[in-house]
C-alpha positions as MATLAB code, in Angstrom:
seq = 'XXXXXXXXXXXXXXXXXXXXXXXXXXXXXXXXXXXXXXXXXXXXXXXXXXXXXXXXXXXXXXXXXXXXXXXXXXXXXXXXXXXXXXXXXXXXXXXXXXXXXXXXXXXXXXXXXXXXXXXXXXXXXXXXXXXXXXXXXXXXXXXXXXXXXXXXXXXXXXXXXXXXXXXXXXXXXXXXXXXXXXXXXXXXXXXXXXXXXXXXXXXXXXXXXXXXXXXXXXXXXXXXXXXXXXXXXXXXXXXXXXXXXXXXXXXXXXXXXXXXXXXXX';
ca = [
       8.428   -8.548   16.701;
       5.753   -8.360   19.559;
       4.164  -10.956   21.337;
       1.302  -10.361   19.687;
       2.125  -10.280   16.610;
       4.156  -13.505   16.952;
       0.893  -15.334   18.158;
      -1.132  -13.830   15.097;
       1.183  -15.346   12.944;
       1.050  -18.786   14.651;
      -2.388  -18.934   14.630;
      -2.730  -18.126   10.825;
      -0.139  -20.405   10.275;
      -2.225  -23.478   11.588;
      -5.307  -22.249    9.887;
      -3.770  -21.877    6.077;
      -1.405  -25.195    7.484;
       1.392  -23.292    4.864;
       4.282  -21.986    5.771;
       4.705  -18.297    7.488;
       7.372  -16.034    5.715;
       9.759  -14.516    8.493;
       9.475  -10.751    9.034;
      12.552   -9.748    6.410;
      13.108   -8.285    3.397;
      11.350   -9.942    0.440;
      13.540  -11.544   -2.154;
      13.293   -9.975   -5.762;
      11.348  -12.904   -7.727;
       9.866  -10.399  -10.305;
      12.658   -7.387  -10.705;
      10.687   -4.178  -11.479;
      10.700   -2.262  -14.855;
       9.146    0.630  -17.007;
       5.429    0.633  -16.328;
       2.571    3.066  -16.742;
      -0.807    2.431  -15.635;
      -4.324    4.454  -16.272;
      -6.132    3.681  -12.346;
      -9.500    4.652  -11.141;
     -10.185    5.508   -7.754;
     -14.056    4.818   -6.703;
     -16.748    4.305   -3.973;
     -17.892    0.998   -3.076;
     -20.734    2.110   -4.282;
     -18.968    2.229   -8.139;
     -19.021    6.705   -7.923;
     -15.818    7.582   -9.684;
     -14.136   10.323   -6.980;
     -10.145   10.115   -8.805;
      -8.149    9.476  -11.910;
      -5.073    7.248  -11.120;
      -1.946    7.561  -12.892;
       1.139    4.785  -12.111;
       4.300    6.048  -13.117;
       7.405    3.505  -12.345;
      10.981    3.458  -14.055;
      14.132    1.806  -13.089;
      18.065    2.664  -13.479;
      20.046   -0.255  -12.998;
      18.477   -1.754   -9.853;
      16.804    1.324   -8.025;
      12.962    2.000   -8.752;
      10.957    4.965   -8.730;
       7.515    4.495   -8.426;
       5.351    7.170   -8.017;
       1.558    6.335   -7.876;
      -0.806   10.007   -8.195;
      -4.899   10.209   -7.371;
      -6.236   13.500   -8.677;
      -9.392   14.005   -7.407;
     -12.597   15.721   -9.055;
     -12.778   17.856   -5.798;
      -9.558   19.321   -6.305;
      -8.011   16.673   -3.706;
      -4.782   15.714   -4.517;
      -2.828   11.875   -3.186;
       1.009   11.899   -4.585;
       3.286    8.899   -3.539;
       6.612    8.608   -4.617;
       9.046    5.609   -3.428;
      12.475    4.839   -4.521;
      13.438    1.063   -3.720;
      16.479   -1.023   -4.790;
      16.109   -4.635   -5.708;
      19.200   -5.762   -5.325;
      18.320   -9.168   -4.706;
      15.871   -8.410   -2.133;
      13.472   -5.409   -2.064;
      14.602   -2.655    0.426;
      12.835    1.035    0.825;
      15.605    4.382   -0.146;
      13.015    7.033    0.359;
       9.350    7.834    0.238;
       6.989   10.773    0.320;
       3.671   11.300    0.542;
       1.548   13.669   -0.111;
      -2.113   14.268    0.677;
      -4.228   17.886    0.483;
      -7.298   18.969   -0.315;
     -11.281   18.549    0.737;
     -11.157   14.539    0.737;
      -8.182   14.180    3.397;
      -9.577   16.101    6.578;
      -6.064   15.808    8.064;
      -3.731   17.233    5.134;
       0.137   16.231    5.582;
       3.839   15.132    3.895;
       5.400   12.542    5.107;
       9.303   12.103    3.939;
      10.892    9.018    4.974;
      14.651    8.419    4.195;
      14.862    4.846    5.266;
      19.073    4.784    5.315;
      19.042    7.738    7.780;
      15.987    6.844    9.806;
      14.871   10.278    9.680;
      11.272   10.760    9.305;
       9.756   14.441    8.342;
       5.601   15.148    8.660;
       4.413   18.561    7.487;
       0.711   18.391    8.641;
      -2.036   21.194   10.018;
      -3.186   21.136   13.678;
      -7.109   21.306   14.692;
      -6.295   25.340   14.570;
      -5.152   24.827   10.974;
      -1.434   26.142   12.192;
       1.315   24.284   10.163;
       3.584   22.125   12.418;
       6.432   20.461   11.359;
       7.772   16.899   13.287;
      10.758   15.554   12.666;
      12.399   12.364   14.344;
      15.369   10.033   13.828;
      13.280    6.361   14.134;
      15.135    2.963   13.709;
      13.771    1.843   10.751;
      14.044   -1.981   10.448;
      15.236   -3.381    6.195;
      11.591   -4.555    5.726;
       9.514   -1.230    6.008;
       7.407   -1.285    3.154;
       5.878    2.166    2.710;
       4.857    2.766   -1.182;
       5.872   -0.562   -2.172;
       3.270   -3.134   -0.910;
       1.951   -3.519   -4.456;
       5.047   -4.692   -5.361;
       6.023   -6.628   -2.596;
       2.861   -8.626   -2.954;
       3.639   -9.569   -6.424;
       7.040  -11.080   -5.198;
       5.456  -13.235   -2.329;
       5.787  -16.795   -2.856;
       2.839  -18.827   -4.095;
       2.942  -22.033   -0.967;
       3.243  -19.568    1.471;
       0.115  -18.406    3.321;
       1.228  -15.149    5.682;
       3.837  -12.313    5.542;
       4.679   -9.566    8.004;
       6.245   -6.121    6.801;
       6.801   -2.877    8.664;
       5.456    0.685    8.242;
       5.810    3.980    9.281;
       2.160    5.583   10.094;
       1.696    9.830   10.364;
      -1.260   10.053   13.226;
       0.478   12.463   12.676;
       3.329   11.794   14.952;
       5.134    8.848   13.197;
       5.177    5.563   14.931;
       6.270    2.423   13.264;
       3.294   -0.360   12.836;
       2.949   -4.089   11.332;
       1.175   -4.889    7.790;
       0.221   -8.471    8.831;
      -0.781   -9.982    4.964;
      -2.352  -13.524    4.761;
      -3.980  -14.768    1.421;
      -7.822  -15.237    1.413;
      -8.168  -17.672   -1.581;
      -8.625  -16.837   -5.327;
     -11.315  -15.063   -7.494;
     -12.097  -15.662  -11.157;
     -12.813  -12.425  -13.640;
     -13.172  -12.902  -17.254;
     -11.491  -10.247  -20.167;
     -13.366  -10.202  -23.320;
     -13.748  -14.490  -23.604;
     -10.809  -15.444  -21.323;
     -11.221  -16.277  -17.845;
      -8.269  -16.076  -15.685;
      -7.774  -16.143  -11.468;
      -6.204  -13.851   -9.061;
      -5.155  -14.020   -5.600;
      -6.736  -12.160   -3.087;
      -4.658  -10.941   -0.065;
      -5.695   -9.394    2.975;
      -3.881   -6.768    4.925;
      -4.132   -6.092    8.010;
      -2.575   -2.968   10.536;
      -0.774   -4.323   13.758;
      -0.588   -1.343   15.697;
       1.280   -3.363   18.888;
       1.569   -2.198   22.198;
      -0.915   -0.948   24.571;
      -1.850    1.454   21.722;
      -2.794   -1.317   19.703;
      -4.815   -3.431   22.676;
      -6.974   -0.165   23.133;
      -7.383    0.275   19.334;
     -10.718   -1.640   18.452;
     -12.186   -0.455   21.755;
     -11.799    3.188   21.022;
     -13.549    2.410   17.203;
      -9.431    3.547   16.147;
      -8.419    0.065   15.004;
      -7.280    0.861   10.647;
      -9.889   -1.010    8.300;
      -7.971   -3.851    6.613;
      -7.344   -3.809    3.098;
      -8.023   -6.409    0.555;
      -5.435   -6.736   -2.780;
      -6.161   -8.848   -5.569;
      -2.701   -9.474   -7.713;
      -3.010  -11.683  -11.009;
      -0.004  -14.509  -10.673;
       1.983  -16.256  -12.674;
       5.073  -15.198  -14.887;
       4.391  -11.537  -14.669;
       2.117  -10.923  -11.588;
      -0.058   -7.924  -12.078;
      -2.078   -5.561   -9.639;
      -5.951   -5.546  -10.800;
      -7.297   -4.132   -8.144;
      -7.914   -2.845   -4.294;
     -10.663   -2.202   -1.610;
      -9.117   -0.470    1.612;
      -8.720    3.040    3.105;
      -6.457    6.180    1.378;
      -5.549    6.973    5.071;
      -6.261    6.485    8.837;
      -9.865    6.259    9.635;
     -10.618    6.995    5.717;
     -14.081    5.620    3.962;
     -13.167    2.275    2.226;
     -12.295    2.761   -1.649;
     -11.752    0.804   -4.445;
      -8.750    1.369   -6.640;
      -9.382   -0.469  -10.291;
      -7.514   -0.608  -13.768;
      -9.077    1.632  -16.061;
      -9.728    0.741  -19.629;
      -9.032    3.470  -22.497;
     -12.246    5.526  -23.614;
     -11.588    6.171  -27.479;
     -15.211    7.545  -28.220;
     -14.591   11.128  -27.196;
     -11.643   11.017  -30.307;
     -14.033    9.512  -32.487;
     -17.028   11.521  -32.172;
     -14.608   14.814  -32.888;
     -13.649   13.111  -35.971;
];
């Protein structure tokens, strides 16, 4: 971990005056199951731009979750991760795919996290396909296409978490997710009101790279994740961007629309 990074944590630490969690591997607290979830993918300004579909099984203790945006412009975002949880969550593979009108910078990124070999398939500014591939040591903690998750499983005393990530700019380089909880926010279903965490992550790009970041106007928006806790922690929604130096969108359950059935009856 950088000296920077380090110090980040410290001072967090003595702001939230909790405990930091180490950057490692996140114990299992909530093992992963069979879920599928209906998402919506919007503007801050509430203009729906994507239907979100959440599609996550396990087999014995290796998950595949694989989290899809179709867009109404024909854009596509697929993200498939396969993680074990044997005890303590730990990447296997991940790729990504983004094309279409709403990524300007279209790629496939393939990370097998045992090998350490990292794959992007991406278009140059002459829209020529190039293909990089590199062998990257990949610390246990790297967290691409499981944050969701991992954010269910973090502890409720403690205050700040560091995970790593590979980024596509389109080279890959390997980054921070610095994540630090920003208090709780009430919401109300039908007549019950309930709570849920907010967390705020934040990219550490480190090195001189990351120094020059905010005064080039390159430094990643953060993201903000609210997660309901309790016995079975669940993701209600996000504000952040789809990829690097993306618009800010909002990624929201979405609730069943029966009236289309109905009227055809």
């Amino acid at each position: 971990m950088n000296r920077h990074v380090r110090l980040t944590l410290v001072l967090l630490a003595g702001h939230f005056g909790a405990p930091v969690l180490p950057a490692e591997t996140l114990a299992v607290r909530h093992p992963e199951g069979v879920v599928r979830g209906f998402l919506l993918l919007r503007s801050l300004d509430g203009d729906i731009l994507a239907n979100g579909d959440l599609i996550q099984f396990s087999k014995r203790d290796r998950v595949t979750s694989r989290l899809v945006f179709r867009f109404k412009d024909g854009s596509l975002s697929d993200e498939t991760a396969v993680f074990s949880e044997r005890g303590r969550f730990r990447l296997l593979t991940d790729r990504l795919i983004q094309r279409g009108p709403s990524f300007p910078r279209p790629m496939e990124v393939s990370i097998d996290a045992g090998s350490g070999r990292v794959t992007v398939r991406h278009r140059d500014g002459k829209g020529k396909e190039r293909t990089i591939e590199e062998r990257m040591e990949l610390p246990s903690d790297v967290a691409n296409g499981m944050v969701l998750t991992l954010l269910k499983n973090i502890p409720p005393g403690v205050s700040s978490t560091t995970v790593s990530m590979v980024a596509a700019t389109p080279r890959p380089r390997l980054v921070k997710l610095v994540i630090t909880r920003a208090g709780e926010e009430a919401f109300s279903v039908g007549l019950a009101s309930h709570k849920t965490a907010r967390f705020d992550v934040k990219v550490e790009i480190g090195g001189l790279a990351g120094l020059l970041a905010p005064l080039l106007g390159r430094q990643p928006h953060d993201t903000s994740v609210w997660i309901l806790g309790g016995e079975a922690p669940a993701f209600m929604k996000s504000e952040g961007p789809l990829y690097q130096g993306g618009p800010v969108w909002r990624i929201e359950l979405a609730a069943p629309d029966y009236s289309r059935g109905s009227a055809r009856r």
